[in-house]
C-alpha positions in Angstrom: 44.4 44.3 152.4 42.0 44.8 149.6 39.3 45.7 151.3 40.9 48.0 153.6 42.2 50.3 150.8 38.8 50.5 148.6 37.4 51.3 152.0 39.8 54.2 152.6 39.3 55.6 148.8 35.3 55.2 149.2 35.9 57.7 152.7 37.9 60.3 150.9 35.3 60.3 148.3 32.3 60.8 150.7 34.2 63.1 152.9 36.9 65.2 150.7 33.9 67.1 149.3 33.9 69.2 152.6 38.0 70.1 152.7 38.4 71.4 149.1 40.5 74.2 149.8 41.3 77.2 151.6 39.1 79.7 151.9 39.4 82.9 150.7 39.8 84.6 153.7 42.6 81.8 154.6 44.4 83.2 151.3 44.0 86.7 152.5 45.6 86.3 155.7 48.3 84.4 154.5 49.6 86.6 151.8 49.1 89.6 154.4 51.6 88.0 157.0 53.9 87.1 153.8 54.0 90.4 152.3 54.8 91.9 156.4 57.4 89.4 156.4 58.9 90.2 153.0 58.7 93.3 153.9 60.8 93.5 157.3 63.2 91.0 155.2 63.7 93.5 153.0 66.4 96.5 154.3 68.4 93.3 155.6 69.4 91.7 152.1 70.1 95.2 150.5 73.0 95.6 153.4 74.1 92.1 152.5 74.0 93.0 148.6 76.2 95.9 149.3 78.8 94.4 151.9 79.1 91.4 149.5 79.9 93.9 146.3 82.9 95.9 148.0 84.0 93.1 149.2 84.0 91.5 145.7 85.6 94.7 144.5 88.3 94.4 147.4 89.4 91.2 146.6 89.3 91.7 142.9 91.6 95.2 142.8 93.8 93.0 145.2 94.2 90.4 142.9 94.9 92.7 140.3 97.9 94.3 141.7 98.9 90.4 143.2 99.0 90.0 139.3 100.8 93.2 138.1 103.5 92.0 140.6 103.7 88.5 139.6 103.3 89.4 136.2 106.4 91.6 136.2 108.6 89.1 138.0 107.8 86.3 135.6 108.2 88.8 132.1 111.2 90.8 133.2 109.9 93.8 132.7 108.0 96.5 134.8 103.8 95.9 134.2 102.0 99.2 134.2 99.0 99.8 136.5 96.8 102.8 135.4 93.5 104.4 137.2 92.6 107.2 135.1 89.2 108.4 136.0 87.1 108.4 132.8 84.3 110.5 133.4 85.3 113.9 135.4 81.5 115.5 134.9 79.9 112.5 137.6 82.9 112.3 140.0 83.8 108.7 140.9 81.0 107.3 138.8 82.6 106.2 135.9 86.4 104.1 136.6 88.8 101.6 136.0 92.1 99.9 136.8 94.0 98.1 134.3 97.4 96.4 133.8 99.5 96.8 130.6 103.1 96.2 129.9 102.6 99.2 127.7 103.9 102.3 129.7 101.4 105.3 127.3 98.5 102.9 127.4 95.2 105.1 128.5 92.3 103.0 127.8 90.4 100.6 130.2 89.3 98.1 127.8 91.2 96.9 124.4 91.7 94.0 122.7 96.0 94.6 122.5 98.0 92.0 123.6 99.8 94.2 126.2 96.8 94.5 128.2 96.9 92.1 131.1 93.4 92.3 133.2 91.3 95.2 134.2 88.6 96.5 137.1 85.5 98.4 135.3 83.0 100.3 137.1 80.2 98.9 135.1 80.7 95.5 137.1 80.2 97.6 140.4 77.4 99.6 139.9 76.9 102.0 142.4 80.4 101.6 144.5 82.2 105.2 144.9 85.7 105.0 144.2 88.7 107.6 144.8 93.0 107.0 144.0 96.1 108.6 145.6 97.2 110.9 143.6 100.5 108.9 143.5 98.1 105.8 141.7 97.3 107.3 138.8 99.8 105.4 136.7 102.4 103.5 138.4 104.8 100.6 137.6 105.9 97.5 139.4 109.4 96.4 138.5 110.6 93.2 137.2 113.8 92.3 140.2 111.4 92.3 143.4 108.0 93.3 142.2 107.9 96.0 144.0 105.9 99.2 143.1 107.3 102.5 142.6 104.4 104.3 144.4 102.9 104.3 148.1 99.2 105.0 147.7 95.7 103.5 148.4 92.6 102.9 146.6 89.5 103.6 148.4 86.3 102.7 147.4 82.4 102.5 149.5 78.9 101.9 149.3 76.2 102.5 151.5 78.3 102.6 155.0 81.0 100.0 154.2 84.3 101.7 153.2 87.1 99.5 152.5 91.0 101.1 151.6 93.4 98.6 149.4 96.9 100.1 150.2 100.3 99.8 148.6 103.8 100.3 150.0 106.8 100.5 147.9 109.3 99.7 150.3 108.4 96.5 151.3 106.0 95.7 148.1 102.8 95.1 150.7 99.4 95.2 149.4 96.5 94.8 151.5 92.9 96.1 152.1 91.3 97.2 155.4 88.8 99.2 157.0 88.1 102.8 157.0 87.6 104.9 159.9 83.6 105.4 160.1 82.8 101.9 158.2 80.2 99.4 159.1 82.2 96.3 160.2 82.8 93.4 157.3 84.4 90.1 158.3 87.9 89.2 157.1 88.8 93.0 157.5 90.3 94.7 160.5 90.8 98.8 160.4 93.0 100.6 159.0 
């Protein structure tokens, strides 16, 4: 058993002096068909970076009102959702939603106790985003959790346009497609 493996170290010695390496028309060719592949790679991870954000933004501004409602059923009292746009010089560039049980509250972040959770644009770079009207500040109250506006929040990048809608009859919330969007799983149009 010795034998056999001082033999088979004494023939890579003699004979590994021949396969080094590659050469350097191997490494050439290699990183050539790498960077091709990279590079048809490419345009399909950007889609999937922007389908993943709205649909992170989707689920988040759901959860928020899902909270607003719950919130105000467990306090007593109605919880205040505002969308003020902040910036009105780059349209739709600069937003946020936030929950207070303050009624006058107008800013997005703050460190007051009556501020419940909020949605900032700097977390979604990139991601349009429009209101009803009827959604600039809104309550839901404390018997049923219903809110006291029907509207939708709409919001896209790139060619994937998702619509999160409220109905104050019933107190439904939920987000779907947009006419003209690419198709996203999990969401069916509107």
């Amino acid at each position: 058993m010795a034998r056999e493996i001082i033999t088979h170290f004494h023939y890579i010695h003699h004979h590994g002096d021949s396969q080094r390496g590659f050469t350097l028309l191997e490494l050439v060719f290699t990183v050539v068909i790498m960077g091709i592949l990279i590079a048809m790679a490419a345009p399909s991870f950007n889609g999937l970076i922007e389908s993943n954000k709205v649909k992170r933004l989707a689920t988040e501004i759901e959860w928020l009102l899902v909270q607003a409602k719950s919130e105000a059923v467990m306090r007593g009292k109605n919880v205040y959702v505002n969308a003020p746009l902040v910036s009105s010089t780059r349209i739709n560039s600069d937003w946020c939603i936030f929950t207070s049980t303050y009624k006058n509250k107008k800013r997005c972040a703050d460190s007051d106790p009556r501020h419940l959770s909020s949605i900032d644009s700097a977390n979604f770079s990139g991601v349009t985003f429009k209101r009803s009207s009827t959604l600039k500040k809104f309550s839901f109250e404390p018997i049923y959790g219903k809110p006291n506006a029907n509207g939708n929040y709409s919001y896209r990048i790139g060619d994937y346009k998702l619509k999160t809608v409220l109905y104050s009859i019933t107190g439904r919330i939920y987000t779907c497609l947009e006419v003209g969007s690419k198709k996203l799983s999990n969401y069916e149009k509107c």
